[in-house]
C-alpha positions in Angstrom: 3.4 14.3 15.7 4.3 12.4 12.4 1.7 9.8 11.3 2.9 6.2 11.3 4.1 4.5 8.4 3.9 0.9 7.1 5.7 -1.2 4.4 2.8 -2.4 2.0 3.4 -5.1 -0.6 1.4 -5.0 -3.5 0.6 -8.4 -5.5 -1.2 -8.1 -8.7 -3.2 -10.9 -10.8 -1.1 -11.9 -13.4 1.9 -11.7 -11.5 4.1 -8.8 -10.6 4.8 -6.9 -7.5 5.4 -3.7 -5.7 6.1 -2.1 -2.0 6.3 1.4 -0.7 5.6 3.1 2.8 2.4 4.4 3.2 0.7 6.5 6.3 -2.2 5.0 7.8 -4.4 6.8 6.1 -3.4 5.3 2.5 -3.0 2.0 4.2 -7.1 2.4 5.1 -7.9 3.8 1.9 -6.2 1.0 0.0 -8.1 -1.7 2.2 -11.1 0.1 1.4 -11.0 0.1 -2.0 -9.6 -3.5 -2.5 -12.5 -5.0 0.1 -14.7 -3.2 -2.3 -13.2 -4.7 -5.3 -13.5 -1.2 -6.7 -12.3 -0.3 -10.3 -10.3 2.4 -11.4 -7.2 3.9 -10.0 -6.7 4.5 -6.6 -4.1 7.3 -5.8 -2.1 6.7 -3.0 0.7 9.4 -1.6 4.3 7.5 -0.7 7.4 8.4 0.7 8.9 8.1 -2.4 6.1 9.3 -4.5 2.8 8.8 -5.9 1.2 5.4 -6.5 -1.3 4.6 -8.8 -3.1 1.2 -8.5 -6.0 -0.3 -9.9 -7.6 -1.8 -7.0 -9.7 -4.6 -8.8 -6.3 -6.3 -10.1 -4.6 -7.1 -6.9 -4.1 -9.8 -5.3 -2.2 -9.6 -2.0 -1.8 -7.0 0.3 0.8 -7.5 3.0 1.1 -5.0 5.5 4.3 -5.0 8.2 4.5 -1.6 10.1 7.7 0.0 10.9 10.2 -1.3 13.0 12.9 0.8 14.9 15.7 -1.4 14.4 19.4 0.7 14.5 21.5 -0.9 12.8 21.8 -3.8 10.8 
């Protein structure tokens, strides 16, 4: 069974922006490492790629899982 995906936007200080789909477990990893306030890098695997974020420069997180819409 495939793991569920969600779109995440990503605000950083200073401005800026970025979304991908994540699994859960990236989605978990990211909150964990924001609520932290962690520094560094935090890798995170996407369905387009590979993310790298520094956790202690963002700013928003908004989270919307999947819908399954068909159509438009």
């Amino acid at each position: 069974m495939a793991s569920e995906t969600a779109r995440v936007e990503i605000g950083f200080l200073g401005g800026g922006a970025t979304s991908a789909h994540l699994d859960d477990a990236a989605v978990k990893a990211l909150r964990k490492a924001v609520d932290k306030g962690e520094a560094g890098l935090v890798e995170l695997e996407a369905e387009g790629g590979t993310l790298l974020v520094r956790a202690d420069q963002i700013s928003f997180l908004r989270v919307a899982q999947r819908d399954s819409r068909v159509g438009f």
